[in-house]
C-alpha positions in Angstrom: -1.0 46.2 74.1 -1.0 45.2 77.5 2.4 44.4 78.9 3.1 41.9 81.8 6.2 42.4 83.9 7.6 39.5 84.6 9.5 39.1 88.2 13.4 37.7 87.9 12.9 34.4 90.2 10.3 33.3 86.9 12.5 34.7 83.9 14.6 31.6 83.6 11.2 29.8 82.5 11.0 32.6 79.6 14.1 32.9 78.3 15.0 36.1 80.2 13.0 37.7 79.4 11.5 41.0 81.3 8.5 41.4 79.9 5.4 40.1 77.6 2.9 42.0 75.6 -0.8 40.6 75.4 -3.6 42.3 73.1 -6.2 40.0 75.9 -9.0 41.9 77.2 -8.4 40.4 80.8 -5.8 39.9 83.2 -7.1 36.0 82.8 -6.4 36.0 78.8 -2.9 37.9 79.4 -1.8 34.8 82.1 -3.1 32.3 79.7 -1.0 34.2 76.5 1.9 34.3 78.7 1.8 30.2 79.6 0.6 28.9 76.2 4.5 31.2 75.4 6.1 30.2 78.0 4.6 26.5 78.4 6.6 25.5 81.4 5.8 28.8 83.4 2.2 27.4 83.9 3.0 25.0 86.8 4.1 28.2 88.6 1.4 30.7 87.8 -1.8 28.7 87.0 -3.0 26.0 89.6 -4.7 22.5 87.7 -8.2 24.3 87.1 -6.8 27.0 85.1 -6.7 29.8 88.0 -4.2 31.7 89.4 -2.7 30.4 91.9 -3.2 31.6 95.4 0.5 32.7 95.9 0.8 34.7 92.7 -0.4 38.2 93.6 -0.6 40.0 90.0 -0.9 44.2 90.1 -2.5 45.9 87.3 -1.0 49.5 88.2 -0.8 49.6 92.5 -3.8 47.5 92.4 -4.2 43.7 93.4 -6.2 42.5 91.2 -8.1 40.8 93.8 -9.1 43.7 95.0 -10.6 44.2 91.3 -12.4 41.7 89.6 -9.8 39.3 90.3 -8.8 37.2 86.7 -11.6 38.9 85.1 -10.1 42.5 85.8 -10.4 44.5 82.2 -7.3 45.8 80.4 -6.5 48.1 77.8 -3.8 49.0 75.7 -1.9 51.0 78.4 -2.5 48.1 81.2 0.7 47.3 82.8 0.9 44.2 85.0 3.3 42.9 87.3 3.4 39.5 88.6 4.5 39.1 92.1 5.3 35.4 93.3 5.2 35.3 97.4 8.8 34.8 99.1 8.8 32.9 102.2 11.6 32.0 104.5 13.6 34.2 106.9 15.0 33.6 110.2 12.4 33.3 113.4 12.1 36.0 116.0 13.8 33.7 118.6 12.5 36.6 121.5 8.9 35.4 120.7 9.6 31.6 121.6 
């Protein structure tokens, strides 16, 4: 089974929990097993269309899956994927200004 890690800002839309195993053949089908789980995680992962959001980088391994083939990226039983939502903010370099 595939297993999805999932990040701690998102865990509070799946009950805590860590992790999320997926028999899906593609990093699409795993996202899509995760939501239709964790129903109110979609609005955060998946854009209107069904797509991963832009924002959402997903790793299988060290690899961005954009890199790959993107949502189509195969998996296997030993895929492990991590879901990395971007983190914006910070304070300005005031020097550049």
């Amino acid at each position: 089974m595939a297993k999805i890690i999932i990040p701690t800002p998102l865990r509070k839309f799946t009950n805590n929990e860590s992790t999320f195993d997926s028999n899906a053949k593609t990093v699409q089908s795993a996202v899509d097993d995760l939501v239709a789980t964790y129903t109110s995680l979609e609005k955060h992962i998946l854009k209107d269309d069904g797509s991963i959001r832009s924002f959402i980088r997903i790793y299988l391994g060290d690899e961005d899956i954009n890199v790959l083939q993107k949502g189509q990226t195969s998996l296997n039983e030993d895929s492990v994927l991590s879901i990395v939502p971007a983190i914006a903010g910070g304070i300005p370099n005031i020097k550049n200004q």
